[in-house]
N, C-alpha and C positions, 0 to 999 in steps of 0.2 A: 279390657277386663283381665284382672290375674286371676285364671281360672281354678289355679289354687284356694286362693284367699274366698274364693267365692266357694268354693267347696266346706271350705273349714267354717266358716262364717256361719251359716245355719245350715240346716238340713233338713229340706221341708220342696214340698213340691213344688211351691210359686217358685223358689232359687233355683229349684232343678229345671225348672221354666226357662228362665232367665239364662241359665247356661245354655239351653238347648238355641234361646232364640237366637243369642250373642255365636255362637257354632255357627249357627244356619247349615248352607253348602258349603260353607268354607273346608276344604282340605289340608288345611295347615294350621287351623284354631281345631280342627278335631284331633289332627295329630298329636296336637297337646297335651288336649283330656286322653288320648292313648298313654301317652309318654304317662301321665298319673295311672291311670288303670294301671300299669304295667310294671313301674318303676315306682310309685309312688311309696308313704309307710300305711302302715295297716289300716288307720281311720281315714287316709286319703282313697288311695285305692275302692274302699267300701264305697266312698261319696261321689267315686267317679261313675260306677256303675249304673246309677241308675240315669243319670243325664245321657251317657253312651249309648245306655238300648233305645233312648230317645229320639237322641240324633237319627240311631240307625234304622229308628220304625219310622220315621220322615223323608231323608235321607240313604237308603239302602246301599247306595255304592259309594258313599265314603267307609263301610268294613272292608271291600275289596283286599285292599294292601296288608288287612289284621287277621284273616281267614288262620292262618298257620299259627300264629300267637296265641290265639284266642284259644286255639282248640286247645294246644298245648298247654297255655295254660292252665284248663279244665284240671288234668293229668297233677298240679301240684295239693300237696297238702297242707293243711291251717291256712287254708282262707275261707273269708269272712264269707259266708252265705250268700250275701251280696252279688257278690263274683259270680260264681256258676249258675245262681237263677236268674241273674241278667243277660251273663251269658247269653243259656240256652235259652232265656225267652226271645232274645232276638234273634238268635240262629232259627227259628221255629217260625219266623215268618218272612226267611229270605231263602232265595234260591243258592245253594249250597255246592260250591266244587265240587265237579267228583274224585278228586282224588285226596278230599278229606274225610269221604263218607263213611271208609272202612273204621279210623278212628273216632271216628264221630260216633257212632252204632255204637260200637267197645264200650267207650263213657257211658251212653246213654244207659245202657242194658244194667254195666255197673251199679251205678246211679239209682237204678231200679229197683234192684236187689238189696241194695245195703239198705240197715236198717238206722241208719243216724242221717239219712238224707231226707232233708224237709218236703215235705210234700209239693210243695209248689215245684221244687226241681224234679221231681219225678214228675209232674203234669207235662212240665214242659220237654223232660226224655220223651213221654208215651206220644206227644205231638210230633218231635222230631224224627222220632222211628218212624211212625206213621207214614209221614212225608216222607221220606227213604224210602218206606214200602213201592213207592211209582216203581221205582230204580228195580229193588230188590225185593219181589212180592215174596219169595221165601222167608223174610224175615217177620212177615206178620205172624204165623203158626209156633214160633218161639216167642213170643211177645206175649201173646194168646196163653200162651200155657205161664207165663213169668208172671200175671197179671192174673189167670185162676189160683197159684199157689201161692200168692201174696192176700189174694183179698180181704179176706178173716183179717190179716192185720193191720191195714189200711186202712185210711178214714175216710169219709164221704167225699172228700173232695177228691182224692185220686180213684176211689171207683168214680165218680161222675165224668171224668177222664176216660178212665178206661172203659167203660160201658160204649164206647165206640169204637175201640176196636173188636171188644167181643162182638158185635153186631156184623163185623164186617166179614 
């Protein structure tokens, strides 16, 4: 499969299937769909994201070798939305370096705060802090207070998020 053509060709969940099955474990057909995430142009990139978090909610240790990319990534500007809520949805249900954790948190908090970042990618910051918190329970009491003075202008779906860490 050219994992290109198949990204361009439609954009629909059955294809995003379809890549994910054609990946499997493979470490060297995932590299590929990285090389596109990464390298790829705007509308590739966007179409890669979503078969990637795929692989990697299956798959967990083919991100291994893209921990540093991925993060850094986050950090650039004008991309597609795609990007960072794929990202951080799958950083948000794997076990995470610690010696990515301090720029990880950075993003995340960021991410929080601005008010041009979609709500899905704040759900999945307020998951990632969270999970941090094992590491660094100091950071729930900042989180807690970022999460009462946002709330008024948040919508139900990131209070429904955060209502968990206010309980904690």
């Amino acid at each position: 499969m050219d994992i290109k053509k198949a990204l361009l060709a439609e954009h629909s969940k059955k294809q995003c299937d379809k890549i994910v099955k054609y990946i499997g474990n493979d470490a060297g057909k995932f590299s590929g769909l990285m090389k596109l995430f990464f390298e790829g142009e705007y509308r590739v990139v966007q179409r890669a994201a979503w078969p990637m978090c795929y692989c990697v909610a299956s798959q967990p240790e083919l991100i291994r070798p893209y921990f540093s990319k991925i993060i850094n990534n986050l950090d650039k500007k004008n991309l597609h939305n795609a990007v960072p809520r794929n990202s951080l949805r799958l950083l948000q249900g794997i076990k995470i370096p610690k010696r990515y954790h301090g720029k990880l948190m950075n993003i995340c908090f960021a991410q929080i705060q601005s008010n041009e970042t979609p709500v899905a990618i704040k759900a999945f910051s307020i998951t990632i802090l969270q999970n941090l918190s094992e590491y660094y329970p100091d950071i729930i009491s900042e989180l807690k207070f970022l999460i009462k003075d946002r709330w008024e202008r948040e919508t139900p779906a990131f209070r429904s998020r955060a209502k968990n860490i206010l309980k904690q």
